[in-house]
C-alpha positions in Angstrom: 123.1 -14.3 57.8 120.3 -12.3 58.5 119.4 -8.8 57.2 117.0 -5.8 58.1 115.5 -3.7 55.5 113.2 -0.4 56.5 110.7 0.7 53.4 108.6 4.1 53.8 105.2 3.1 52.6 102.5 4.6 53.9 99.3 2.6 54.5 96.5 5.3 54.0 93.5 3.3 54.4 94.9 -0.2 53.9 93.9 -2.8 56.4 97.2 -2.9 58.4 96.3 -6.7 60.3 95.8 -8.3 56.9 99.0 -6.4 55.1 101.0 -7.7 58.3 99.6 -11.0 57.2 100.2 -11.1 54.1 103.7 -9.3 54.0 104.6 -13.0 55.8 104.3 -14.0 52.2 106.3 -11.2 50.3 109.6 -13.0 49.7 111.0 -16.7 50.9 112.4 -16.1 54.8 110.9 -13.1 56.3 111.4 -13.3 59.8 109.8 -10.9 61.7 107.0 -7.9 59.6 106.3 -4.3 61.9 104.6 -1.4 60.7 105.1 2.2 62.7 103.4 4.3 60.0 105.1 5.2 57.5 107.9 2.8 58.1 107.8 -0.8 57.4 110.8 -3.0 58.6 111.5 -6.5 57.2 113.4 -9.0 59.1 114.9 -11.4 56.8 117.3 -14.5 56.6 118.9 -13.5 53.3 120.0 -10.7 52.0 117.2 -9.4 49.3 117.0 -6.4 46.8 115.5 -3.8 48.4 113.3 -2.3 44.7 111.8 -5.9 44.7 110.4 -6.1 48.4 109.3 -2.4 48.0 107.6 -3.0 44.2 105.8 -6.1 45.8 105.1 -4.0 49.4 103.1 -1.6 47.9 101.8 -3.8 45.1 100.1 -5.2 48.6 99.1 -2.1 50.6 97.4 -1.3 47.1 95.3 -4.9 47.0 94.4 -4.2 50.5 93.2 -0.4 50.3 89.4 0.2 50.6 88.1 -2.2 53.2 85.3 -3.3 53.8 83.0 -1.8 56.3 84.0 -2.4 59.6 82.7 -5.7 61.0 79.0 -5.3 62.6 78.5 -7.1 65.9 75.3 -9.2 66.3 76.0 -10.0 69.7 78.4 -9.8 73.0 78.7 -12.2 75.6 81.0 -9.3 78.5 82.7 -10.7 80.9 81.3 -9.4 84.6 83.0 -6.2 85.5 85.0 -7.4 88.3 86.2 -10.4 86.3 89.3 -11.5 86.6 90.4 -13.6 83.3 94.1 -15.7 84.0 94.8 -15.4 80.8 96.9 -17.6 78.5 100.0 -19.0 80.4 103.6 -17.4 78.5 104.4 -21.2 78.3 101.7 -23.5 77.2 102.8 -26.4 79.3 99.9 -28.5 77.6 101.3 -27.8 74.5 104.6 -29.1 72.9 105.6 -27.4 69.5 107.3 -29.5 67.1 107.5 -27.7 64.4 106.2 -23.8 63.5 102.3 -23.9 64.1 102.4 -27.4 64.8 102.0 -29.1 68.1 101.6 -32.2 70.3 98.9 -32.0 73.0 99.1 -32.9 76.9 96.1 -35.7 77.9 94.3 -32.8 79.7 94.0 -30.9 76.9 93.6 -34.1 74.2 90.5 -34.7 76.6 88.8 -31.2 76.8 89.3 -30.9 72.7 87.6 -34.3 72.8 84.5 -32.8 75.4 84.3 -30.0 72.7 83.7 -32.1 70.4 80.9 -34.4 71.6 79.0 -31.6 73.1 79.4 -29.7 70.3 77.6 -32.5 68.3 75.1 -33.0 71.0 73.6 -30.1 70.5 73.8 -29.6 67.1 72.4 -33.4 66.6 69.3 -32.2 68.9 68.8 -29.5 66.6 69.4 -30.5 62.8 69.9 -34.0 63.2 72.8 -34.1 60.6 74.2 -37.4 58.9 77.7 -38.4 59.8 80.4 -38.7 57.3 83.7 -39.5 57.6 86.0 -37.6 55.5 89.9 -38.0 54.7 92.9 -35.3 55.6 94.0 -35.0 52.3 91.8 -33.6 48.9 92.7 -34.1 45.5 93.8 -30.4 43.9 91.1 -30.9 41.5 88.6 -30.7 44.1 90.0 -27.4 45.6 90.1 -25.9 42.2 86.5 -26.7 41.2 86.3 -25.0 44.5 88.4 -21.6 43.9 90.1 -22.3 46.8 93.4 -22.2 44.5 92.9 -18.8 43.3 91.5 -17.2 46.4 94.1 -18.7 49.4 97.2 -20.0 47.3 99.3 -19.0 50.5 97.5 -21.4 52.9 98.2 -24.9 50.3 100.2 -27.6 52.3 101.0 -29.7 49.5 101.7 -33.9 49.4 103.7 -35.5 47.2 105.8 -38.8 47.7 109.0 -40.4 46.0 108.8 -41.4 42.1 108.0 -44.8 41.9 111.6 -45.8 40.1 113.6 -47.9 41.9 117.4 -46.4 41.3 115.6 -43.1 43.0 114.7 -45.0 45.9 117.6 -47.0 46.5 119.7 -43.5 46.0 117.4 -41.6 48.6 118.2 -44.6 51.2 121.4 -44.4 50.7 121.5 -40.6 51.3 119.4 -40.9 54.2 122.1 -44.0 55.4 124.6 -41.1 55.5 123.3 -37.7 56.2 120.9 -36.6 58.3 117.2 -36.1 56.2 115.2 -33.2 57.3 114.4 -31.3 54.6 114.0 -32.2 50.7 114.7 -29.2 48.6 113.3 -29.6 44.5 116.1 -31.4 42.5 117.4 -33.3 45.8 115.8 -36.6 44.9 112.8 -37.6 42.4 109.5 -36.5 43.6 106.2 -37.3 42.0 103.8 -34.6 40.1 101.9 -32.8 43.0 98.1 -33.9 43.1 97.1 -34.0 46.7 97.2 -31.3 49.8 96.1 -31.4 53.0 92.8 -30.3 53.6 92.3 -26.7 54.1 88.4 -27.3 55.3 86.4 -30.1 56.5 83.2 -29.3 53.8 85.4 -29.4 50.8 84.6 -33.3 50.7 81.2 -33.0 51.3 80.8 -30.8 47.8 83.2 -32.8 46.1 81.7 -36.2 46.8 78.3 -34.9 45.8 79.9 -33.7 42.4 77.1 -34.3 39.4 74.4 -35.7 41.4 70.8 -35.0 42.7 70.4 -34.3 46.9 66.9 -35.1 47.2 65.7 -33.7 50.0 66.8 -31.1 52.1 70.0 -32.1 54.0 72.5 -31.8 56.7 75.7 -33.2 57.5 78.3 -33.5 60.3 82.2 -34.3 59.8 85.7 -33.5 61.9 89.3 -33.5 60.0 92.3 -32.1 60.8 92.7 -29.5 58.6 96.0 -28.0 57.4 96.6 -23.9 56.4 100.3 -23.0 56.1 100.7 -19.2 57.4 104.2 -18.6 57.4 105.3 -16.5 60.2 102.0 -16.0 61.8 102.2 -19.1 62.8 103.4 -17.6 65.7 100.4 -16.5 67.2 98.8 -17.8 69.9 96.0 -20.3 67.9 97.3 -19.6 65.0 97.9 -23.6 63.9 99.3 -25.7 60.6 97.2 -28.5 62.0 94.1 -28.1 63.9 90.9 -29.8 64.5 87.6 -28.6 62.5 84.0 -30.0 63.4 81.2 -28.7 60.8 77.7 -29.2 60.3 77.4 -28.3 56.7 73.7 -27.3 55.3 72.2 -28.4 51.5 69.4 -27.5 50.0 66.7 -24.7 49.3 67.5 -21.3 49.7 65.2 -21.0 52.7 66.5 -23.9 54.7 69.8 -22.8 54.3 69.0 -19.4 56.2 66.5 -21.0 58.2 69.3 -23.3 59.6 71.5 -20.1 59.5 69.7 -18.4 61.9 68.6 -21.4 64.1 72.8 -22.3 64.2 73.5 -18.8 65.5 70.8 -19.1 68.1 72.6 -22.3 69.5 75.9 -20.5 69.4 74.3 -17.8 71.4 72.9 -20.3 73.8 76.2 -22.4 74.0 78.5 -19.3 75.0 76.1 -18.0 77.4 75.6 -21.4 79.3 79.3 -21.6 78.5 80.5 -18.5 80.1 82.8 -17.9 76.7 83.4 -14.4 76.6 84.0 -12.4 73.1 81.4 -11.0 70.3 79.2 -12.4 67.4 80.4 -10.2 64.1 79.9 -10.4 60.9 83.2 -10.9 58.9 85.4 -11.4 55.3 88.0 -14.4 54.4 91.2 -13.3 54.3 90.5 -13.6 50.4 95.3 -12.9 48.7 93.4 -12.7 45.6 93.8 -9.1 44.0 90.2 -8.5 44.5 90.2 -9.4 47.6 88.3 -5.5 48.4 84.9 -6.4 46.3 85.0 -10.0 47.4 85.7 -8.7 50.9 82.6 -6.0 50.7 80.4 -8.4 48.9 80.6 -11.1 52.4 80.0 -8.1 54.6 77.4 -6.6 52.5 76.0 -9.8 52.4 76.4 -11.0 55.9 77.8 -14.2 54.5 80.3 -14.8 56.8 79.9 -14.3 60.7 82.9 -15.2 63.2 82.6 -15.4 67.0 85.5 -13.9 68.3 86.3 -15.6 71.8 88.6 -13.2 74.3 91.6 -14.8 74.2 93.9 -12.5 77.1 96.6 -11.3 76.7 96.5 -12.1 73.1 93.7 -10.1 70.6 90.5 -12.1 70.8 90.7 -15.0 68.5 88.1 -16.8 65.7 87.1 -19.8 67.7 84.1 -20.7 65.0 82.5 -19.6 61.4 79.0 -19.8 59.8 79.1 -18.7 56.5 76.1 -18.6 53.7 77.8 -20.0 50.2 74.3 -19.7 48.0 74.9 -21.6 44.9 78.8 -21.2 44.6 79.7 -24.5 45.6 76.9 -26.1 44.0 77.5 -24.4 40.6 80.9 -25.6 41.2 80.4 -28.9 41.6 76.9 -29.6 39.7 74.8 -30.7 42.9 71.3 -30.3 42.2 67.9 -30.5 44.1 65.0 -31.5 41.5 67.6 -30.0 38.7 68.3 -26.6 40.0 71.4 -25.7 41.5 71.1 -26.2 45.5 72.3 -23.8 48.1 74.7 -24.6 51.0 75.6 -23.3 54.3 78.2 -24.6 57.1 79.2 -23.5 60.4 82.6 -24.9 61.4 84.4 -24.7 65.1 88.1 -24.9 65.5 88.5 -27.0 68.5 92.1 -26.4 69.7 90.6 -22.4 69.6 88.1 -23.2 71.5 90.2 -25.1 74.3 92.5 -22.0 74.5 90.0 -19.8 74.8 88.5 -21.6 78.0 91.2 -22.2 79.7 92.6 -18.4 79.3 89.0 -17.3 80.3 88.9 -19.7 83.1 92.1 -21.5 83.7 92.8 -25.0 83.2 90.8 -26.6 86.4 87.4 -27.7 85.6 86.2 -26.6 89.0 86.8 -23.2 88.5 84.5 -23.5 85.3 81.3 -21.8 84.9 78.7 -24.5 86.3 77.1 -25.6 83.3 80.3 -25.8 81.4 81.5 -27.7 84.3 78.8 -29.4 84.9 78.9 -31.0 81.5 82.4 -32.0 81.3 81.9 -33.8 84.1 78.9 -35.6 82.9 81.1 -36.4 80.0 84.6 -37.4 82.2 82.1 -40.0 83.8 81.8 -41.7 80.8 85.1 -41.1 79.3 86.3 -44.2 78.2 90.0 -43.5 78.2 89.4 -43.3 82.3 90.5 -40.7 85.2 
């Protein structure tokens, strides 16, 4: 049975996108979240107490009053003026969802996530030469603890568990699953074992965590692409939005100045790319969508800082869409994780590139034929089709 409740709760100053977010996470089964100032309404699949989702609505409006500054742009890549952008089809007939967020992939788009990715590491191995790692889906808790990742975006944890090694649980769970149908496992259904894994929520989490207590050396960067997992609820539903997607970074270690010096020469590239590329949007700077309760001075501190910048790809008809992210850490992870460089705490850097973004944000720019592509994105996917393995 499903229930609508309407709260009056003005937003003042709040930032509305990221209360919309967050209100996803409010109770267990909201549906649907819309704000028409000063009226919120909640769709819901259960009946809930209306003081409780007002008491926690505002305790929310309340964490995300203040913003930061608004985001400053470094640069645009327009559109010409008599462009004319398809768009993203209604149906993504590429795409097949199998679950919220969570989708199986066409062979044309498989393929043009793959071109992302080796031209993507083309250039940036021409530029940095970074050393390959290979890194699992899954990190220990620990490791995203030592990383504050726990306390600053519980919402987005996809935990793993598996079935209690005990043999009258396993033989009862077969039997179960012999007789009902098995698509969900709700806690006290059948013995589960202590929670001490997760999916991934970023690719350089390993890179830290396998460095833990030791000594760099010399200045250094690395490469690595994981599938990486963020649970978002209900906003899931928008377009990019994914529970799985594919993350390629080149993560920076080492002095303070080569951290911004490969800052700056990274943004250059991503300049150059776009432009060459034809990808439309804008460079800004930015803020992690930190649930924490100080998620304003945390928020202020990455923008005062320029820690974080996002390029924000045109994604029609949708809001443009974060498509990659360099951000400037300084010694956090480091500290975190005791990585050193002649004993003093190292600095790191990393800009990461969601591929599946990226895809979606070409083909609504330019449709799905590569012939209609700008020539030199064109031009290199072909190059790259030529010696596709996996054929015509």
């Amino acid at each position: 049975m499903t229930t609508s409740i309407s709260i009056e709760c003005d937003a003042g100053n709040a930032d509305i996108r990221q209360c919309l977010y967050a209100a996803a996470f409010l109770v267990p089964g909201v549906t649907d979240v819309r704000y028409e100032a000063p009226v919120w309404r909640f769709e819901l699949e259960q009946a809930v107490d209306k003081a409780l989702l007002t008491s926690r609505l505002t305790k929310l409006v309340t964490r995300f009053s203040n913003p930061p500054v608004a985001s400053r742009e470094v640069f645009r890549n327009d559109p010409p003026a008599d462009a004319k952008l398809p768009g993203l089809p209604a149906e993504l007939s590429f795409a097949r969802p199998i679950a919220l967020g969570l989708n199986v992939y066409s062979a044309e788009f498989a393929r043009l996530v793959r071109f992302l990715d080796a031209e993507i590491v083309r250039r940036f191995a021409a530029e940095f030469h970074p050393r390959e790692e290979s890194y699992p889906n899954v990190i220990p808790l620990e490791s995203l603890w030592q990383a504050n990742h726990l306390s600053g975006f519980p919402e987005h944890l996809h935990l793993l568990t598996h079935l209690l090694e005990d043999v009258d649980a396993l033989d009862s769970f077969v039997e179960r699953a012999r007789r009902f149908r098995v698509d969900t496992i709700e806690p006290g259904d059948t013995a589960v074992a202590p929670m001490r894994l997760a999916a991934n929520p970023s690719t350089c989490y390993h890179c830290y965590a396998v460095r833990a207590h030791s000594d760099i050396g010399a200045d250094l960067a690395v490469t690595a692409v994981t599938k990486c997992h963020r649970f978002e609820a209900i906003n899931h539903r928008e377009a990019g939005r994914l529970l799985e997607f594919t993350m390629r970074e080149v993560i920076f270690l080492g002095s303070p100045d080569y951290v911004r010096e490969t800052r700056e020469k990274s943004l250059a590239l991503v300049e150059e790319i776009v432009r060459a590329w034809g990808l439309y949007g804008a460079l800004v700077t930015a803020n992690d969508p930190f649930f924490s309760a100080d998620f304003a001075s945390k928020a202020s501190q990455q923008h005062r800082l320029a820690m974080k910048y996002e390029y924000r790809a045109l994604l029609p008809p949708h809001r443009p869409i974060s498509v990659l992210s360099s951000n400037l850490h300084g010694p956090t992870f480091s500290k975190a994780f005791s990585i050193t460089q002649g004993g003093r705490p190292i600095n790191t850097g990393c800009i990461g590139f969601g591929h599946e973004r990226l895809a979606l944000a070409i083909i609504a720019q330019h449709g799905g034929d590569p012939a209609r592509w700008p020539q030199a994105l064109g031009d290199a996917y072909a190059t790259w089709r030529a010696n596709d393995p996996l054929g015509t």
